[in-house]
C-alpha positions as CSV (number, residue, x, y, z in Angstrom):
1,X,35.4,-52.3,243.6
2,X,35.3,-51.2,247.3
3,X,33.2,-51.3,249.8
4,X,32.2,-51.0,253.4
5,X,29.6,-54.1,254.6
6,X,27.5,-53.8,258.0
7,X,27.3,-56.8,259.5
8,X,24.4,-56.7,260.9
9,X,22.7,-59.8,263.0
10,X,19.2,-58.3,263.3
11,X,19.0,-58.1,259.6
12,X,16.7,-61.0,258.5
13,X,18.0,-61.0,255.0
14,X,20.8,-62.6,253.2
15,X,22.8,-59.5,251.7
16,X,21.6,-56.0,251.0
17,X,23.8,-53.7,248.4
18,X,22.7,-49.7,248.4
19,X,20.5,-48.7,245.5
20,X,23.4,-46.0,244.9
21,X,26.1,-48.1,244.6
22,X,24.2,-50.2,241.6
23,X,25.2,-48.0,238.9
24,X,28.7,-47.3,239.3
25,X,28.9,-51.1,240.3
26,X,27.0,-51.7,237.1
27,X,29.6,-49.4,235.0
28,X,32.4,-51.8,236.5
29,X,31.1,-55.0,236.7
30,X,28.4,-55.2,234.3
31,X,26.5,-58.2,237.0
32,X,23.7,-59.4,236.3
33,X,20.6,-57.8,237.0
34,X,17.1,-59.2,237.6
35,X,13.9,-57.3,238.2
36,X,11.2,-59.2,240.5
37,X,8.0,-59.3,239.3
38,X,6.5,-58.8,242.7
39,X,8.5,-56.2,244.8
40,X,9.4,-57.5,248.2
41,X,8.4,-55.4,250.9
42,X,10.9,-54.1,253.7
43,X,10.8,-53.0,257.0
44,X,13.6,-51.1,258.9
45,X,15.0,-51.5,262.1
46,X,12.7,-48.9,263.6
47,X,9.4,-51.2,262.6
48,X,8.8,-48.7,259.8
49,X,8.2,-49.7,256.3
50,X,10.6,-48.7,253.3
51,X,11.0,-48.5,249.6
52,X,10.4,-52.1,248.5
53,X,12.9,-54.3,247.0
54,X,12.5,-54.6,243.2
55,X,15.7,-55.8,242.2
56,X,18.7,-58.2,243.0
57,X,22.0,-58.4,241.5
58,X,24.2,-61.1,241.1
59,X,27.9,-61.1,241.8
60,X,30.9,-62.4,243.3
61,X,32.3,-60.7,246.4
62,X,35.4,-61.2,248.9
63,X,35.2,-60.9,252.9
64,X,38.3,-61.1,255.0
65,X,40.1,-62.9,252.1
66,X,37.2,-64.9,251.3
67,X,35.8,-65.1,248.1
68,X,31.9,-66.3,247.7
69,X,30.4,-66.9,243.3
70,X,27.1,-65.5,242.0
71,X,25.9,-64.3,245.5
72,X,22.2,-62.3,245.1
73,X,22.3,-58.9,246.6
74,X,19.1,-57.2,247.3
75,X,18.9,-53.9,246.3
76,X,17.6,-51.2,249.1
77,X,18.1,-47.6,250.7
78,X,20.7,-48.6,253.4
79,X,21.8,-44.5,254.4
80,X,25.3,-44.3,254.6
81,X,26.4,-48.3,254.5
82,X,27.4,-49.9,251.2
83,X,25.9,-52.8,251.9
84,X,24.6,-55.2,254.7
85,X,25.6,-58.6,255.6
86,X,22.4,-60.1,257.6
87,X,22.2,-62.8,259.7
88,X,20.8,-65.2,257.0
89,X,24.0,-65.1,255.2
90,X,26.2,-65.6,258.2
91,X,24.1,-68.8,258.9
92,X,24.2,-69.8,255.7
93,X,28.2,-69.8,255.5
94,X,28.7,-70.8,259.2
95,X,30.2,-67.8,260.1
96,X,30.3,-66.9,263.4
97,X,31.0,-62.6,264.8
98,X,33.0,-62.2,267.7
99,X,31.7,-59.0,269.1
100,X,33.8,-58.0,271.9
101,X,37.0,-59.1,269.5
102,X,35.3,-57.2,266.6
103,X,36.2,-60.4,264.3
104,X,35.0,-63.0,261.9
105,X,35.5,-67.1,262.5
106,X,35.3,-69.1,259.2
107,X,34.8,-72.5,259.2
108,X,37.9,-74.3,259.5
109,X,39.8,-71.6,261.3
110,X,42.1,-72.8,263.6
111,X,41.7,-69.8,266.0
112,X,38.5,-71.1,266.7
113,X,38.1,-70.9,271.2
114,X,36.8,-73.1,273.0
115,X,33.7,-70.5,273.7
116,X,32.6,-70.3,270.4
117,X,32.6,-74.0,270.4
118,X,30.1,-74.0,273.4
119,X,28.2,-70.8,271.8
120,X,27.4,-72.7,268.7
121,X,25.9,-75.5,270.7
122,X,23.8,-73.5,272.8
123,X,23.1,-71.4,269.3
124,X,20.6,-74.6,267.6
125,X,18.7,-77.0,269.7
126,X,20.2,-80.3,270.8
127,X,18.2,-83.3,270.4
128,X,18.3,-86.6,272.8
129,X,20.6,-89.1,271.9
130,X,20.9,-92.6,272.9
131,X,24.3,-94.1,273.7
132,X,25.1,-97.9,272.4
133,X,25.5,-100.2,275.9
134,X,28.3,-102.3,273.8
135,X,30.9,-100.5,272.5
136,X,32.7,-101.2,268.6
137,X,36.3,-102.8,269.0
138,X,37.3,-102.4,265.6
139,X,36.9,-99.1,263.9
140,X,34.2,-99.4,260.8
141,X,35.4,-100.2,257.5
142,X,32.7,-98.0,255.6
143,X,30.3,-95.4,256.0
144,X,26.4,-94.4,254.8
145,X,26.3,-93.6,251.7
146,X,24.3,-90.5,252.9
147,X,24.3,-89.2,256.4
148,X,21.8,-88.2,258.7
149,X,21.1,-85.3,260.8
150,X,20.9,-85.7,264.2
151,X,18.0,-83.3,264.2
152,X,15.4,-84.3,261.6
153,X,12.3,-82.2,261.4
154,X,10.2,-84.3,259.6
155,X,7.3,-81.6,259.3
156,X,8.0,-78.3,260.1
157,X,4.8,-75.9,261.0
158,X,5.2,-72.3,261.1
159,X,3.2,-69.9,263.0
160,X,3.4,-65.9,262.1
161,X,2.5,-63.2,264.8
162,X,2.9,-59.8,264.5
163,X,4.3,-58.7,267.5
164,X,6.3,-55.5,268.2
165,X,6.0,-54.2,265.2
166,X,8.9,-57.5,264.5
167,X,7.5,-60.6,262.7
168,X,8.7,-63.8,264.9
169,X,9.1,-66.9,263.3
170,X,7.9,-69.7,265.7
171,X,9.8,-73.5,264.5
172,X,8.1,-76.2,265.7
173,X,9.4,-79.9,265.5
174,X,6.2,-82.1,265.2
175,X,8.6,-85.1,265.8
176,X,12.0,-85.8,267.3
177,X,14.0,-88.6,266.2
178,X,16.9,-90.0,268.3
179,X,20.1,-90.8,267.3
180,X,22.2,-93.6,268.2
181,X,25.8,-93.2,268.5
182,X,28.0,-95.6,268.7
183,X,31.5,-95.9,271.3
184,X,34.8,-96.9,270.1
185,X,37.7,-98.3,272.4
186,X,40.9,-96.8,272.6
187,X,43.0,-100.0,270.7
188,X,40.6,-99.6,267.6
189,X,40.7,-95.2,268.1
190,X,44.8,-96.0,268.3
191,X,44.6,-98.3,264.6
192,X,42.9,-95.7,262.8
193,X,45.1,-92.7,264.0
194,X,48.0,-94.9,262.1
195,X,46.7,-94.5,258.6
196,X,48.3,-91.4,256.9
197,X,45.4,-90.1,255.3
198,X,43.1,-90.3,258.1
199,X,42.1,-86.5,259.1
200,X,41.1,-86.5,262.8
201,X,39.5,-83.0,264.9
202,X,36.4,-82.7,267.4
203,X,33.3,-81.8,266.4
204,X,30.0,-80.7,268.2
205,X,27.0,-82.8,267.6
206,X,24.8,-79.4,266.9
207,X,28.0,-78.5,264.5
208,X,27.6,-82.0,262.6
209,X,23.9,-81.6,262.6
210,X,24.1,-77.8,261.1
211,X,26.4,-78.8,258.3
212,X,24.7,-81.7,257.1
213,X,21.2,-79.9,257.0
214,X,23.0,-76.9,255.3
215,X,24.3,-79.6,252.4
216,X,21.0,-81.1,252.1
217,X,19.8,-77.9,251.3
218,X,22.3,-77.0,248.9
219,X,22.0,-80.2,247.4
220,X,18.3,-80.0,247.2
221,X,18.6,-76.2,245.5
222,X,17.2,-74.6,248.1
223,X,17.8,-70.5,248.1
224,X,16.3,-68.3,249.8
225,X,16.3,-64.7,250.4
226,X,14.6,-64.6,254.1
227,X,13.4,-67.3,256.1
228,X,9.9,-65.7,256.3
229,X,9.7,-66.3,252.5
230,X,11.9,-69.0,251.6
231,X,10.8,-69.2,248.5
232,X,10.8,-65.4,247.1
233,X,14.2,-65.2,245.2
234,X,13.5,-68.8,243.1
235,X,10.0,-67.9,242.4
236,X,10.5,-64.1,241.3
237,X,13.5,-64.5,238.6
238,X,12.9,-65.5,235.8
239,X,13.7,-69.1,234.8
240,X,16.1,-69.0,231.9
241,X,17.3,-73.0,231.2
242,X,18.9,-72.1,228.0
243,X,22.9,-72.2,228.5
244,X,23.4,-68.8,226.0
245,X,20.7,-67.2,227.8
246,X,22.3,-68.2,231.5
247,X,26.2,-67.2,229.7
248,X,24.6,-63.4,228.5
249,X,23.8,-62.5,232.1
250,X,27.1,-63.1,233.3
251,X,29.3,-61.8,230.5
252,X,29.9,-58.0,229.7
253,X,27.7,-56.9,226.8
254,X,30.4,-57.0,224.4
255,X,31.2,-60.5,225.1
256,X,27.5,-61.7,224.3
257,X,28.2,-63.1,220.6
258,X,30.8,-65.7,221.9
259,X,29.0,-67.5,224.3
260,X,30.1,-70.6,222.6
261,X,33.6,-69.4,224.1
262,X,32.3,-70.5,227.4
263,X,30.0,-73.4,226.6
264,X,30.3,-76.2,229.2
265,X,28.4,-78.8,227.1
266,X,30.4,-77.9,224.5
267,X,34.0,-78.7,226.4
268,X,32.5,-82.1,227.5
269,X,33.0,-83.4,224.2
270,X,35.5,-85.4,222.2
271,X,37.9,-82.6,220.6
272,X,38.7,-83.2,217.1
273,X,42.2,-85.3,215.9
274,X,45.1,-82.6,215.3
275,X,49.0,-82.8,214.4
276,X,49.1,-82.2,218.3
277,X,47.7,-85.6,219.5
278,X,49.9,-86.7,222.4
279,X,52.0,-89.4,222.0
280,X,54.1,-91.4,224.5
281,X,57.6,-92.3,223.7
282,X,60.5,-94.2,225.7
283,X,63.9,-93.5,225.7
284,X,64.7,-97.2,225.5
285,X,62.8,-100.3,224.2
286,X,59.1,-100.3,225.3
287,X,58.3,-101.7,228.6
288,X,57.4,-105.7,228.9
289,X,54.4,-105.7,230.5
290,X,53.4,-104.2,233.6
291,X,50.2,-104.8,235.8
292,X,49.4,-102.8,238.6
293,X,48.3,-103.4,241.8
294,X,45.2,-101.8,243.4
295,X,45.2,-99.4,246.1
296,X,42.7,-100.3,249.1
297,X,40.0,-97.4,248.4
298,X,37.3,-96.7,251.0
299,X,33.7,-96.9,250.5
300,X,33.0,-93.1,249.6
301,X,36.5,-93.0,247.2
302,X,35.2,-97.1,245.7
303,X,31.8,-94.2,244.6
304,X,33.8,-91.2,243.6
305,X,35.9,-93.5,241.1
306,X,32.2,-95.4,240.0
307,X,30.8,-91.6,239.1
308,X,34.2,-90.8,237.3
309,X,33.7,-94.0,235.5
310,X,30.5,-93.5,234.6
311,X,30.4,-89.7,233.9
312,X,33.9,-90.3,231.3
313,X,32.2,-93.5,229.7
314,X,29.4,-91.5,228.6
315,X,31.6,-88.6,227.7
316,X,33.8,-91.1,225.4
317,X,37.0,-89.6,227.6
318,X,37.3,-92.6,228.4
319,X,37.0,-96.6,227.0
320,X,37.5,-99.9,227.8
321,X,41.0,-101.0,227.8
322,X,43.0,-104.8,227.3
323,X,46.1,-103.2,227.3
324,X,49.1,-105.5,229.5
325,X,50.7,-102.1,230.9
326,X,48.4,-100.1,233.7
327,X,48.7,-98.2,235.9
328,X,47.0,-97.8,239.5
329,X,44.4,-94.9,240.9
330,X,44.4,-93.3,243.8
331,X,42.3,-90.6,245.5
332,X,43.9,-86.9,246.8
333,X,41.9,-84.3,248.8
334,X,41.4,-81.3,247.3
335,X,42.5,-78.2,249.1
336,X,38.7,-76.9,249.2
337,X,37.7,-80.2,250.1
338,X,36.0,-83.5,248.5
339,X,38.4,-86.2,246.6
340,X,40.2,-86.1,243.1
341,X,40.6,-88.8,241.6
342,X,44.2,-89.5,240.0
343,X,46.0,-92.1,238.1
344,X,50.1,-92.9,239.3
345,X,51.8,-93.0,236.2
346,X,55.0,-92.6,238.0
347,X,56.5,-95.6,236.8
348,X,55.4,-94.5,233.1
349,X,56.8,-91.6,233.8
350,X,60.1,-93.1,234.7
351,X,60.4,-94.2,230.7
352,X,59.1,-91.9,229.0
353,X,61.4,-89.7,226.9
354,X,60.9,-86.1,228.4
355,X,59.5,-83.3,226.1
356,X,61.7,-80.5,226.7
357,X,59.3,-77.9,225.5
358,X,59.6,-75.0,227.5
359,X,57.1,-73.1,229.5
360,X,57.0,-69.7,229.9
361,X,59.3,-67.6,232.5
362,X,57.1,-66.2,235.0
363,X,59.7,-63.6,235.9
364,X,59.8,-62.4,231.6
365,X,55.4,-63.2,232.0
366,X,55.5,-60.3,234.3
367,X,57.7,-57.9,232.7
368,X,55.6,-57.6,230.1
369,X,52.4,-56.3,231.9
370,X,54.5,-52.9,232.6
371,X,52.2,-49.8,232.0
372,X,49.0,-51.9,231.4
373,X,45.9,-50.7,232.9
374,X,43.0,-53.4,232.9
375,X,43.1,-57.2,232.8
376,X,41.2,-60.0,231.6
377,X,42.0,-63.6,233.1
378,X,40.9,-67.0,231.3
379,X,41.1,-70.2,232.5
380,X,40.3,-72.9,229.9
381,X,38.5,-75.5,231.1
382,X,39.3,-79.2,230.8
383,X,42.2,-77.6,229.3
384,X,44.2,-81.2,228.5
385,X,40.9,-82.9,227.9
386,X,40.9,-80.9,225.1
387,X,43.6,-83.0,223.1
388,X,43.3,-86.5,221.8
389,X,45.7,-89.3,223.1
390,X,47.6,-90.3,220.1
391,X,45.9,-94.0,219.2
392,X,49.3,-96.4,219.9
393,X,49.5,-94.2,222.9
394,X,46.1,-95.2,224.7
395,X,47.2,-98.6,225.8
396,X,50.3,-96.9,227.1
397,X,48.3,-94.6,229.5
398,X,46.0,-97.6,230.5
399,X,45.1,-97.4,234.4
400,X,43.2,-100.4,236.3
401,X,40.4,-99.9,239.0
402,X,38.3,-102.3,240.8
403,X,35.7,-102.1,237.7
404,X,37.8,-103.6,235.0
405,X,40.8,-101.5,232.8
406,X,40.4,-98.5,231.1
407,X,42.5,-96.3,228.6
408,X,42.2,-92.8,228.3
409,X,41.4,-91.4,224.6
410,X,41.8,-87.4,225.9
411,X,44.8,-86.3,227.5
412,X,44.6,-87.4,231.1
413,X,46.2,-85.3,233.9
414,X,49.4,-86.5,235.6
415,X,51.4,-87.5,232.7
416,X,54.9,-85.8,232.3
417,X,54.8,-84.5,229.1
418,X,50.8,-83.2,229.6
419,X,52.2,-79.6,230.2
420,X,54.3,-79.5,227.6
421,X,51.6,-80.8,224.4
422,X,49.0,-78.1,225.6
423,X,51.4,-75.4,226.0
424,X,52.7,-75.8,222.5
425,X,48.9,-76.0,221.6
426,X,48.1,-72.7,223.3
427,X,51.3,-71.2,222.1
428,X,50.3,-72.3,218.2
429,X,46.8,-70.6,218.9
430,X,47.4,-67.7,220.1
431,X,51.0,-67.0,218.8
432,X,50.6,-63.7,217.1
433,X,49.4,-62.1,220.4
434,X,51.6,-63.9,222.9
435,X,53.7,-60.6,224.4
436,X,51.7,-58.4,222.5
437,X,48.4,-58.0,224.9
438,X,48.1,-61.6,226.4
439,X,50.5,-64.1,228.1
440,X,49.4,-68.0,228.5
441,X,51.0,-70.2,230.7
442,X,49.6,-74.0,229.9
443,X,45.4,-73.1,230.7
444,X,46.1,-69.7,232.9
445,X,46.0,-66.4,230.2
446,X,45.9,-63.1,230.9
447,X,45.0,-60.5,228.2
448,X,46.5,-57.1,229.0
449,X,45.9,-53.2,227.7
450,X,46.9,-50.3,228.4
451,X,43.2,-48.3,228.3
452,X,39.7,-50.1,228.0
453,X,38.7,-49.7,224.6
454,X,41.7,-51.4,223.3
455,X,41.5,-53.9,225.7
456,X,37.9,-54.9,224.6
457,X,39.1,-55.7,221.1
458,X,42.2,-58.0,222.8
459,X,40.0,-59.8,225.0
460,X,37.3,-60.5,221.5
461,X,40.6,-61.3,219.6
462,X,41.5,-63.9,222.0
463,X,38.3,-65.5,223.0
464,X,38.0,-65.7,219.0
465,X,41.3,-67.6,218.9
466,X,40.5,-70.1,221.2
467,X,36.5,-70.9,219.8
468,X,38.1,-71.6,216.3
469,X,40.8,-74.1,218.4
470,X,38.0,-75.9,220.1
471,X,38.9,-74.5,223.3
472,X,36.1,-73.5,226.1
473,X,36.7,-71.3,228.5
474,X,35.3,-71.7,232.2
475,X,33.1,-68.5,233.1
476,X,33.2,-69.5,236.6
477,X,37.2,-69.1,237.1
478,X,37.2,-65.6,234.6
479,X,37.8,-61.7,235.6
480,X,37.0,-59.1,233.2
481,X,38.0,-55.9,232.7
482,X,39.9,-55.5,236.1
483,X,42.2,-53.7,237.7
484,X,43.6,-55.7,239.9
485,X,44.1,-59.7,239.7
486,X,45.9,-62.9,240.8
487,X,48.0,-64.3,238.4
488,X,50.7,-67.3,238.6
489,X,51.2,-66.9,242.1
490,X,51.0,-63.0,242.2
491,X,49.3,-60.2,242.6
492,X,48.8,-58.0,239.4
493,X,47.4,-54.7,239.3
494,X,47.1,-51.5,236.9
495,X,50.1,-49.9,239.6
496,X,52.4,-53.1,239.5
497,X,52.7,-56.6,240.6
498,X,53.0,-57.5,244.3
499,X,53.2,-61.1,246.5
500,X,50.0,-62.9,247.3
501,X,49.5,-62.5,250.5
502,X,48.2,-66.1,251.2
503,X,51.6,-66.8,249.7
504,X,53.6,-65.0,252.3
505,X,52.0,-66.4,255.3
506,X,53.3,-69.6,254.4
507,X,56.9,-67.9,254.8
508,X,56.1,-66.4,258.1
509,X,54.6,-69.6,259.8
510,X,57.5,-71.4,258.3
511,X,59.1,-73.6,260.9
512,X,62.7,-72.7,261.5
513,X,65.2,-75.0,260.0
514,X,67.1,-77.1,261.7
515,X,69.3,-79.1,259.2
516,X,71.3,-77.9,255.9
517,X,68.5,-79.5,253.4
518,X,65.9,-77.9,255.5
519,X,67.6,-74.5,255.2
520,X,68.4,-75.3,251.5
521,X,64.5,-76.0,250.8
522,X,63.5,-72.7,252.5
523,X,65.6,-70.3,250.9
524,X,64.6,-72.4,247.1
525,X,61.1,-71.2,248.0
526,X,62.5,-67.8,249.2
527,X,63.9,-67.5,245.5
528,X,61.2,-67.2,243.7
529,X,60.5,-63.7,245.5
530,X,63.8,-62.3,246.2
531,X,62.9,-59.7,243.2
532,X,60.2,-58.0,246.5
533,X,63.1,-58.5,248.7
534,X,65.6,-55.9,249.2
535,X,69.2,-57.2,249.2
536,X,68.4,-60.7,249.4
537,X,71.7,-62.1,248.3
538,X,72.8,-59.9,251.2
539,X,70.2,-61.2,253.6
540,X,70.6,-64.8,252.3
């Protein structure tokens, strides 16, 4: 659904949706809905009161190509705008408005001036700092296990006055620490810029000190609707701890019997022995053994692999292991930041014998969504954690960390033949509908209709299908009953499929080729759209 957002600075409010867009967004989207047991009152821009607030919904919503889960929206009189996006929120997602440009900067963005840089620093208070005399020679090995702001309000007093007809919220800092930062020479500056994975940029000290007060907050649960009562949204819905009870207010009413579908607790435990336990095989003889050697880890990916320890132990994904043949971990960054943590079975992968179980043709996937009209996507969570490593297998798939050797007893990611056991699971499950109304490729499906109320009896069909298989599907990564969503790389809506957007970008910032492999790799990529592209053999 569609709408037109104010942005509004003045607004002292997180995000405000027009009480006449809730029931036609209600019809669509079926969000949740809460009703405050005290109404919040509101005061326009003029200083005169409104209607109060007496309920929020809760919903996902994009901006400028950027998607934001479960956001509240207050629900008001806002005249002729949609909705409002107030100051709160923009502070709350670093996001800074370039007026004169008439233009959002994310976090992150590239684009970013040098004047924004110098407007955010004059835009939070800067604290005195005190500058270590003897400088570091050799970059440090490790950092805090948890960081500091540079500002740190220990107590924070508040005074209210009424002034204007505008209520003014006076901060004041009854103490100010100082921070000591430490120099480092150019020789030990030079050293670190060698290592590959090092990710270097400048950074404001007010920056730092925002973002690591806005994940302290986060991290401490803190949500508020307005800084003048931080505590309103948390304290006027209704606490509801029970997982069922959380699942119903997210899923459409006719979903509300299979909550089990989506149960998180239920997908973190052991799935049940099948026929379709994975099993490693070689081509050859098995491999003599094989012990590998560990990868130097830094001191925050040494505590991401002791909380994936830990956190699988207890889960039983995971078990001791006295196997001869391991393999090594190592640590990726994840494209929305934060580490994942891997196991290189490349050389395992080297001898295994390859299951040539094929996955589905995106190109045939697509042809079958002609004339359909609403979509549901599902996105099965811990899909290959879902299937049992065959027993002789476990030892096989054995990986060795700086706390002792483990084996996996669920599928782990990152071996070759992973794809091709769960998508001859999913294909088993849901076989009778595959092409029919729905389309799985590995833990991506898409059911498919061609009206609504045919489409509700696919999507309980499915969801059906999978509880009886032991598979859980992740609520957070869903879309019901839409008209328009990305699947496999593409756009898919009720008037045909298009290319993702984000996807061409990368073509057009693609730098020019210069040799015959580079030109070769290009136009590979370019295949897999040349069906958008009008006389591309031509062109190519």
């Amino acid at each position: 659904m569609d709408l037109s957002a104010l942005i509004d600075c003045g607004a002292n409010a997180s995000s405000i949706i027009n009480r006449k867009k809730l029931t036609s967004l209600a019809e669509l989207l079926h969000p949740p809905t809460h009703h405050l047991k005290q109404p919040i009152p509101l005061q326009g821009f003029d200083g005169q009161p409104s209607e109060a607030i007496k309920q929020i919904i809760q919903c996902d919503f994009t901006i400028d190509n950027h998607t934001f889960k479960d956001q509240y929206l207050l629900a008001a009189d806002l005249g002729s705008h949609d909705m409002i996006i107030g100051r709160k929120w923009l502070a709350e997602n670093d996001v800074m408005v370039d007026c004169r440009r008439k233009k959002l900067y994310w976090p992150g963005m590239h684009q970013l001036d040098q004047w924004d840089a110098i407007r955010r620093d004059q835009a939070f208070d800067s604290t005195p700092t005190k500058v270590l005399p003897t400088p570091i020679n050799r970059p440090p090995t490790s950092t805090n296990n948890q960081a500091r702001p540079i500002q740190d309000f220990a107590i924070r007093s508040a005074t209210y006055q009424k002034r204007r007809q505008e209520l003014e919220l006076n901060a004041i800092p009854t103490t100010a620490l100082t921070s000591q930062i430490a120099t480092i020479t150019a020789p030990a500056f030079e050293a670190d810029m060698r290592q590959t994975e090092l990710l270097v940029g400048a950074v404001t000290i007010a920056e730092l000190d925002h973002i690591l007060e806005k994940r302290q907050r986060l991290k401490e649960g803190i949500h508020s609707i307005d800084e003048d009562n931080p505590d309103a949204l948390g304290n006027q819905v209704d606490a509801e701890p029970d997982e069922s009870t959380q699942l119903r207010k997210r899923l459409p009413t006719f979903l509300h019997d299979l909550t089990k579908c989506f149960s998180k607790t239920a997908a973190n435990t052991l799935p049940p022995s099948r026929p379709i336990d994975h099993k490693i095989e070689f081509d050859g003889p098995e491999p003599t053994m094989k012990t590998a050697h560990l990868y130097k880890m830094s001191e925050p990916e040494l505590e991401k692999m002791r909380e994936y320890l830990i956190d699988n132990l207890k889960k039983g994904f995971i078990k001791p292991s006295n196997s001869s043949y391991s393999s090594p971990v190592l640590f990726v960054k994840k494209p929305g930041g934060g580490l994942r943590f891997c196991i290189d079975y490349r050389h395992l992968n080297s001898l295994t014998k390859k299951d040539r179980y094929p996955l589905p043709l995106i190109t045939e996937t697509l042809d079958r969504l002609a004339h359909s009209v609403v979509f549901t996507k599902l996105d099965v969570r811990h899909a290959f954690h879902r299937i049992l490593m065959e027993p002789s297998s476990m030892t096989w798939a054995a990986f060795r960390t700086r706390y002792g050797s483990f084996e996996p007893v669920v599928l782990p990611f990152g071996l070759c033949n992973g794809p091709a056991t769960f998508q001859r699971y999913i294909n088993t499950v849901l076989m009778e509908y595959l092409d029919d109304f729905c389309s799985a490729y590995i833990d991506d499906i898409l059911i498919f209709s061609k009206n609504h109320q045919e489409h509700r009896r696919h999507v309980w069909l499915v969801l059906e299908r999978l509880r009886d298989a032991g598979l859980q599907v992740d609520i957070d990564k869903c879309e019901f009953e839409v008209t328009e969503t990305k699947f496999l790389g593409f756009i898919v809506t009720n008037h045909g499929v298009k290319v993702d957007p984000a996807k061409v970008s990368v073509v057009q910032d693609w730098k020019p080729p210069t040799t015959k492999r580079q030109v070769q790799l290009f136009l590979g990529f370019c295949n897999f759209y040349r069906r958008f592209i009008e006389a591309y053999r031509r062109i190519a």
